[in-house]
Structures are given as structure tokens and as C-alpha cells.
C-alpha positions as CSV (number, residue, x, y, z in Angstrom):
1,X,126.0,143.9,130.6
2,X,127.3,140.3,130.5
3,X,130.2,139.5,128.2
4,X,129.6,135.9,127.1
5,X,133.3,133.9,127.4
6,X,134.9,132.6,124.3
7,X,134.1,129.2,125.0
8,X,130.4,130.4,125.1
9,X,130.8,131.3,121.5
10,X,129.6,129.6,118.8
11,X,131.3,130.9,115.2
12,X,127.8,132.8,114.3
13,X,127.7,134.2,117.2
14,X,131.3,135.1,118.2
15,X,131.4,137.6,115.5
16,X,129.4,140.9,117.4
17,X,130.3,139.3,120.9
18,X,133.6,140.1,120.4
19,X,133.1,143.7,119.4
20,X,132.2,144.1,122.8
21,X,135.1,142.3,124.5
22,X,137.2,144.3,121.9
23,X,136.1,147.6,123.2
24,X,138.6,148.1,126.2
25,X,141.8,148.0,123.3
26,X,140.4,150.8,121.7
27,X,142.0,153.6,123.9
28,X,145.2,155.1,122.5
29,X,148.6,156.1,124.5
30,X,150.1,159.6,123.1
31,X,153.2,158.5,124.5
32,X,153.4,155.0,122.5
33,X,151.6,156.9,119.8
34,X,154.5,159.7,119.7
35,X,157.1,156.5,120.2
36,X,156.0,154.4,117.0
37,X,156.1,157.6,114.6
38,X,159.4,158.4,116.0
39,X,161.2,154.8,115.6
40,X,159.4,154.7,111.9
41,X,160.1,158.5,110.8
42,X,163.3,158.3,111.8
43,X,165.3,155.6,110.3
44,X,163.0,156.7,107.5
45,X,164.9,159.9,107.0
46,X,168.2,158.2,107.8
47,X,168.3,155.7,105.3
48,X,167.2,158.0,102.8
49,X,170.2,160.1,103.9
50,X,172.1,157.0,103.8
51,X,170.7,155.7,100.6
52,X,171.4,159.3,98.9
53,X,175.3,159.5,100.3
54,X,176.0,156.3,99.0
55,X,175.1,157.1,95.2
56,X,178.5,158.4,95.6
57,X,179.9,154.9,96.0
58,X,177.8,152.4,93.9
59,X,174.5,153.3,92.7
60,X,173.4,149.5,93.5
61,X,174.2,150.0,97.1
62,X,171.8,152.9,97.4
63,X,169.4,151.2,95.0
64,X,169.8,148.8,98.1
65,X,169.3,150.9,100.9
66,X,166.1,152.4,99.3
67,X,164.3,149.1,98.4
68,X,165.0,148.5,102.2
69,X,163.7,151.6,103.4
70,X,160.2,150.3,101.1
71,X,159.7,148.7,104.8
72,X,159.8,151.4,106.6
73,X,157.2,153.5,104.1
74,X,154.7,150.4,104.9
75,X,155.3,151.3,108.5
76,X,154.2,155.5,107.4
77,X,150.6,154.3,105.5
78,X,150.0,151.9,108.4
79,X,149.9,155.6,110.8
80,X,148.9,157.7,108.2
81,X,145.7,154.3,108.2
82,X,145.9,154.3,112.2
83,X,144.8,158.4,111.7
84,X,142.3,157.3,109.1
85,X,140.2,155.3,111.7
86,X,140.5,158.0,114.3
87,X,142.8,155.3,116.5
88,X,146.3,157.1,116.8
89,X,145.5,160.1,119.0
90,X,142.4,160.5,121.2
91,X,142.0,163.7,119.1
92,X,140.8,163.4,115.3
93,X,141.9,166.6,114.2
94,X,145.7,166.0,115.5
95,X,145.3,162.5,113.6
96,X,143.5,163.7,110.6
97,X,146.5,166.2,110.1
98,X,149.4,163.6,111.1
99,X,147.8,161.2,108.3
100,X,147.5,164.6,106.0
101,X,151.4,164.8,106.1
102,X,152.0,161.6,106.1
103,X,150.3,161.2,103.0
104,X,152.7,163.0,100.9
105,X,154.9,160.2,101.9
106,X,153.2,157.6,100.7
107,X,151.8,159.4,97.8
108,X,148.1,158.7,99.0
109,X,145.5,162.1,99.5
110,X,144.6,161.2,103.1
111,X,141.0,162.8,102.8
112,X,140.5,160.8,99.9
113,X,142.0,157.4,100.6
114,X,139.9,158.1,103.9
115,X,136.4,157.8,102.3
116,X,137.3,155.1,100.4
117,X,138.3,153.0,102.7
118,X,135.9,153.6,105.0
119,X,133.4,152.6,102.1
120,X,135.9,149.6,102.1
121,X,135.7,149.0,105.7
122,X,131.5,149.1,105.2
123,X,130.7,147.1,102.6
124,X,133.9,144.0,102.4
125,X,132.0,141.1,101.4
126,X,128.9,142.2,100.3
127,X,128.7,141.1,96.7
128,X,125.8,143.7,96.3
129,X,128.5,146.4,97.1
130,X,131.9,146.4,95.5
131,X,134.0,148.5,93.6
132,X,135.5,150.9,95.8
133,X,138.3,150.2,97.8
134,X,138.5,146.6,97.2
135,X,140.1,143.6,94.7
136,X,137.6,143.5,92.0
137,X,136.3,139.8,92.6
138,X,133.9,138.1,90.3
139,X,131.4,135.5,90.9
140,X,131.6,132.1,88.5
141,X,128.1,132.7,87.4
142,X,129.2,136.8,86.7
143,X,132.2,135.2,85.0
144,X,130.3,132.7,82.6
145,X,128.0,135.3,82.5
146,X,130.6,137.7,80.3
147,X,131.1,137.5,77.0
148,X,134.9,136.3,75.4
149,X,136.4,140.4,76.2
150,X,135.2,140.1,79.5
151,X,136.5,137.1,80.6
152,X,139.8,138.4,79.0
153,X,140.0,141.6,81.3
154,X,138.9,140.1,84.4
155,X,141.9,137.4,83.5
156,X,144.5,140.1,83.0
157,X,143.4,142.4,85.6
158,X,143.9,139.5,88.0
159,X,147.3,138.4,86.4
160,X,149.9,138.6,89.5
161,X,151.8,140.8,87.1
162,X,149.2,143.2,86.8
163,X,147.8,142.4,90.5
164,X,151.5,142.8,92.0
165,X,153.5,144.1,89.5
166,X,152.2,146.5,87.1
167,X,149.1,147.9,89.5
168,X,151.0,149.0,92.3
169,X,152.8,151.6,90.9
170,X,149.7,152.7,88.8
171,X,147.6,152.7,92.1
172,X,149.9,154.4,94.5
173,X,151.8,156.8,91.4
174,X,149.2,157.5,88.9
175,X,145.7,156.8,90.2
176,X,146.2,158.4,93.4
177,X,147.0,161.5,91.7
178,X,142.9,162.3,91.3
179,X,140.0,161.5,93.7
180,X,138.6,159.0,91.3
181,X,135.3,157.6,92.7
182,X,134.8,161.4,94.4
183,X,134.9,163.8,91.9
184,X,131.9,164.9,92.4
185,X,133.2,167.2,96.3
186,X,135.5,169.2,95.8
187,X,136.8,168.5,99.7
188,X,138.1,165.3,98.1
189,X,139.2,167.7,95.3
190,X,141.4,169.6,97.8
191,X,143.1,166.4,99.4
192,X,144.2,165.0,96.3
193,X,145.9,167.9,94.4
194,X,146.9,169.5,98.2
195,X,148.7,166.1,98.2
196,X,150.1,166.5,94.7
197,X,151.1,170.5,95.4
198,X,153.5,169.0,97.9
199,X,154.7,166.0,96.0
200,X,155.9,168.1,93.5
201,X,157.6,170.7,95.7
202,X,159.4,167.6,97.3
203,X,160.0,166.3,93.6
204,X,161.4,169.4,92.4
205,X,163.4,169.9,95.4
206,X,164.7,166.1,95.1
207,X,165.8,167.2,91.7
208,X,167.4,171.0,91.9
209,X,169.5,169.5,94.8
210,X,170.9,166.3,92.9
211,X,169.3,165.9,89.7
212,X,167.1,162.9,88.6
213,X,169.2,160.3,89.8
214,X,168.0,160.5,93.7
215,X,164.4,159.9,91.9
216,X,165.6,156.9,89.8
217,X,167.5,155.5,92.6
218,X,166.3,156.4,95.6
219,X,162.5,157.9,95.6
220,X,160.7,155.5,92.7
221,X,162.3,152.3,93.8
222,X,161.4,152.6,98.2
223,X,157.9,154.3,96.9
224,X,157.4,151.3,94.3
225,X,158.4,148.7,97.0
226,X,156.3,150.3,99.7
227,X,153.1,150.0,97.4
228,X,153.8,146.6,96.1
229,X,154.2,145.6,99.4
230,X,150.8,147.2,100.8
231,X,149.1,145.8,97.8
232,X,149.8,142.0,98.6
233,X,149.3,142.7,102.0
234,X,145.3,143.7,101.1
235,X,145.2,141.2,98.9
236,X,146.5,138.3,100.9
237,X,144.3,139.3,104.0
238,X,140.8,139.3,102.1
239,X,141.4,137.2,99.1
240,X,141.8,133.6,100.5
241,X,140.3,130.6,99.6
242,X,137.7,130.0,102.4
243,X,136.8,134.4,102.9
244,X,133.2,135.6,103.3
245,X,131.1,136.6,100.5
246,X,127.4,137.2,100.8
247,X,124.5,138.5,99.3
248,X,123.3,141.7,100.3
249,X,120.1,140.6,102.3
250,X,122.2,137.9,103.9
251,X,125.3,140.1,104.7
252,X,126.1,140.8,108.3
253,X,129.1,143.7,108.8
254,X,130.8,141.4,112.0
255,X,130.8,138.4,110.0
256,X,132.4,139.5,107.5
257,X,134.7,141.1,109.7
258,X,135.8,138.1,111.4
259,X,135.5,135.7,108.5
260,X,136.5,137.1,105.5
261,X,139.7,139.3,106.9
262,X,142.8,136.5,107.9
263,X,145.1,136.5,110.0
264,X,148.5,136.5,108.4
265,X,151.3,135.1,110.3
266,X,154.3,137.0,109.7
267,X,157.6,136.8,111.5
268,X,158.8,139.2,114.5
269,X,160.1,141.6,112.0
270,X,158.1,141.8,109.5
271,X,155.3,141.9,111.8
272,X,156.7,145.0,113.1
273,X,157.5,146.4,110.4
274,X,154.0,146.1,109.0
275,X,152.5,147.8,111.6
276,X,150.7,144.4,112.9
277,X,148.8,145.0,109.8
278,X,148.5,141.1,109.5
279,X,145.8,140.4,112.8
280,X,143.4,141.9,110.0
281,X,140.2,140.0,111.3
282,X,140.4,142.0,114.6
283,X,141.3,145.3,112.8
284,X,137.9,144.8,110.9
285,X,136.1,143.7,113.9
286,X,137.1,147.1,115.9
287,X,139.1,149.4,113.6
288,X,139.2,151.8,116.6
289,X,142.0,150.2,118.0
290,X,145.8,151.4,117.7
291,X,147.5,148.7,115.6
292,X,150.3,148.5,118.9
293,X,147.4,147.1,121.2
294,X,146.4,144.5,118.3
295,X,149.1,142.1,119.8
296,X,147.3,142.7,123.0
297,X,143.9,140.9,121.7
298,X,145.6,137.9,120.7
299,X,147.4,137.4,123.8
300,X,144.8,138.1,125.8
301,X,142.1,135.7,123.3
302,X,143.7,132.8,122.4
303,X,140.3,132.0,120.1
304,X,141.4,135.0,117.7
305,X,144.7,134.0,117.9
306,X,143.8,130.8,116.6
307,X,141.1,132.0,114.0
308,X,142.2,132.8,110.0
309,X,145.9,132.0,110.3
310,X,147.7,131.9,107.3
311,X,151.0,131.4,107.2
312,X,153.2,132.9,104.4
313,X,153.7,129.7,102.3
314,X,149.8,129.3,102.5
315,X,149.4,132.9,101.5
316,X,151.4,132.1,97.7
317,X,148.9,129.9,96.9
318,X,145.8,132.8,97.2
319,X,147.9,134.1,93.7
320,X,145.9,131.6,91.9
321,X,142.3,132.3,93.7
322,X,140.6,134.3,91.3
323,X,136.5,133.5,91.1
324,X,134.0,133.4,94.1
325,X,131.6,130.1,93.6
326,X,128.4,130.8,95.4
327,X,127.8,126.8,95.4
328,X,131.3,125.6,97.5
329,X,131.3,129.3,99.6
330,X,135.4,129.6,98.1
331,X,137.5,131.1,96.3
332,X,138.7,129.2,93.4
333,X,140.8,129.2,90.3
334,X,139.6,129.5,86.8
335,X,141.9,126.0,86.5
336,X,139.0,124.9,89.0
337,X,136.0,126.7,87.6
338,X,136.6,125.1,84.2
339,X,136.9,121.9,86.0
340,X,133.7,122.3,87.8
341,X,131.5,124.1,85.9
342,X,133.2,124.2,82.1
343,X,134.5,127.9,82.2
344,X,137.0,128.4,79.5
């Protein structure tokens, strides 16, 4: 089979050529797999040690340390996601059980986050198919279509305080808590209050060996920071201005991929830290391969390395993109929706 070369490809077609230039990342390495658990899990633990031996000091420098080690718990869902896709160990079990433990971590049933974003993963940009695992995004014509209380709850649930603020900690702390979506298998059942059994036991533990202020300082503030940082990550790599949205007899699953996922440019260290997280449109394209090798695509591709950049100024500015208009193909505001089309 012929590989067309990326200067062959046009942008309609580049989308399932790629998939099979993408195909030879997809291996995993135990060895590197086994090294990036290790150099996450274990400043992990030590700056939780860290953070805990310094309450004894100043409760604001451990409040410190934890809200730095909110990082690091980024770096643990970013595995535990690796396992999800079946791209951290060439065997699923071993990963399926890796992202099962790691799960209590970040306070996410593996099984259950699992489906969902596989549903995710499936369906992104198919306006015929949302609602699970994604940013609730509304149409202008949906939106005019509402009547004055459903304007007002789309508006607040896309508030950055509830987006960034307020929903993270309900998502990751409360909602997570029961397989909403699922509750019909009790598998999913299982992985959500397995996940909680062990939650607790580290809670309780947490709390007969130094009472509640290693949760107040230490546990709620790195697991808040972790999920308000994985939040604006999703957000920021699907909910740009010019992402992919199409009708369901127009929707293709590699265009979508390539178009409507960006490619957020973060620096060195953040970009570790994240896992490489940010090269999102290849992730999408092939979630099969380990998120280490995703560097390795856009050295090797310069054409992907080019495609969906946005930087992190550019990516403050996707706060305000709220409505998809069918007409322009874009995300807008509602400042711009009432401008256009008279949408209070």
C-alpha cells in the first residue's frame, strides 16, 4: 500500500491518510512506559510527604507545595487515559488495572470514565451526538430556539466560573462519585463505588493519622487544581473558534479528529507535565499511540506540527466562544450572535 506524502495531501483528504502514516507510533516501550510512571508517581508521593511535613511550619507553605503537586496529578489521569486507550502497555489487562489504581488518584472510576470517553472519542463533533463526555455546545438556531430559562442555563453553565471554577470540583469530586450516563450495568456500577471504597479508606486513613487538616490543606487543594487544570485543557483543545461541527449525515470521524481537536502550544514544562496532552489533533487521529511518541509525529510531520496551533494567549480568548453558527462554520460569542442574528 502506497502512503501518499504530505505534500500530496489536500486538507479533505489528509485527515484518513494520516491514520495510516500514524500507525508505526502506535507501539508502546515497557521500559519508557515503566520510566514515565516512575518520574510522575514519585515526586507525586514526595511532595505530598513534603507538603504534609511542612504543615508543621506554615500551613501556606504546604498549601503551596500541594497546589504544585496539582501538576503532577495531571501527569496520573494522563496514564491512567494512556491505559484507557489500550496505549501504555502492549497488554490491556496490565493497563486496564494500572489505570484502575490510578484512578483512585484522580478520583475518576477508570471503567466508567473509560466508556465515556470512548463515546467521547466516537462521536466529538457530530451535532447529532452529544452529551456524553463532552462541553455541552449549543447551536445559534438551538439557542434562539430556547425559551428565556433556557437561554439562562446554557449562559450560566458556560460562565468561566461555573466552566473553570465551580464544575471542576463538582465533576471530578461529586459527579464522579456515580456512573451517571451508565447506570443501567452494574460493571460500571462496580468501577465507580470500587473507586469510592478506596477513596474513602485513603480518606479515613488521611484523617486518623493527622486529622482534617492534611485534607483541607493538602488532598482538596492538589485534587481541586489537578481537575481544574484537566478541565481547561479539554476545553481549550475542542472549544476554539474555527473547530469542526457537523451534521450527522455529513460527519466524518478523521475530520473531525484532525479539525476540530487543536494543537495547544505549551511550553517545555508544561508540556511535560501534561503528558503532551496538548498535540490533541493527533491523539484523536490515532489514540493508540503512547502520549511519549506524540512528540515523535510532529517531528517527524512538520504538516501536523503546523496544523491547529494555538498558543496560550490565543487559547484565553476561547473563554468567550460559547454558540456554534452553522452559517460562518465558528464558534462565536453570544456578544457576536446578538450582533449577527439579534440573540439577546
Amino acid at each position: 500500500m502506497t502512503i501518499p506524502t504530505d505534500a500530496a495531501m489536500t486538507r479533505q483528504e489528509s485527515a484518513r491518510a494520516w491514520v495510516l502514516k500514524l500507525a508505526r507510533y502506535r507501539e508502546p516501550s515497557m521500559g519508557r512506559s515503566l520510566f514515565e510512571l516512575v518520574v510522575t508517581l514519585v515526586p507525586f508521593l514526595l511532595l505530598w510527604v513534603l507538603a504534609w511535613a511542612a504543615m508543621e511550619v506554615s500551613p501556606w507553605l504546604s498549601l503551596a507545595i500541594a497546589v504544585l503537586n496539582g501538576g503532577f496529578l495531571v501527569r496520573i489521569f494522563i496514564i491512567q487515559h494512556d491505559c484507557g486507550h489500550a496505549s501504555y502497555f502492549q497488554s490491556r489487562t496490565a493497563g486496564d488495572w494500572l489505570g484502575r489504581a490510578l484512578g483512585v488518584l484522580t478520583l475518576t472510576p477508570y471503567d466508567v470514565w473509560k466508556r465515556t470517553h470512548t463515546v467521547h472519542h466516537s462521536h466529538h463533533g457530530n451535532l447529532d451526538q452529544r452529551g456524553i463526555g463532552d462541553v455541552l455546545t449549543l447551536t445559534v438556531a438551538e439557542y434562539r430556539a430556547r425559551g428565556f430559562w433556557g437561554r439562562l442555563g446554557y449562559r450560566l453553565y458556560r460562565h468561566p466560573v461555573v466552566l473553570f471554577v465551580l464544575g471542576p470540583s463538582y465533576l471530578f469530586i461529586l459527579q464522579n462519585r456515580v456512573p451517571l450516563g451508565l447506570m443501567r450495568s452494574w460493571w460500571y456500577w462496580i468501577s465507580a463505588m470500587g473507586t469510592n471504597a478506596f477513596i474513602a479508606i485513603l480518606v479515613g486513613l488521611m484523617i486518623w493519622l493527622g486529622g482534617l487538616m492534611p485534607i483541607l490543606l493538602i488532598y482538596l487543594p492538589t485534587s481541586v487544581i489537578g481537575a481544574t487544570i484537566g478541565v481547561w485543557l479539554f476545553y481549550v483543545q475542542h472549544q476554539f473558534e474555527e473547530t469542526h461541527w457537523e451534521k450527522g449525515e455529513d460527519w466524518q470521524i478523521h475530520d473531525a479528529a484532525l479539525e476540530g481537536s487543536s494543537h495547544y502550544q505549551l511550553p517545555a514544562v508544561l508540556q511535560w507535565m501534561t503528558g503532551n496532552i496538548g498535540v490533541h489533533h493527533v491523539h484523536h487521529l490515532y489514540s493508540r499511540i503512547p502520549f511519549y511518541r506524540l512528540t515523535e509525529v510532529l517531528r517527524d510531520h512538520r504538516a501536523l506540527a503546523e496544523a491547529q496551533k494555538l498558543t496560550i494567549r490565543q487559547s484565553l480568548a476561547c473563554v468567550k466562544l460559547n454558540l456554534w453558527d452553522e452559517q460562518t462554520r465558528k464558534l462565536m460569542s453570544f456578544r457576536d450572535a446578538k450582533r449577527l442574528y439579534g440573540v439577546a
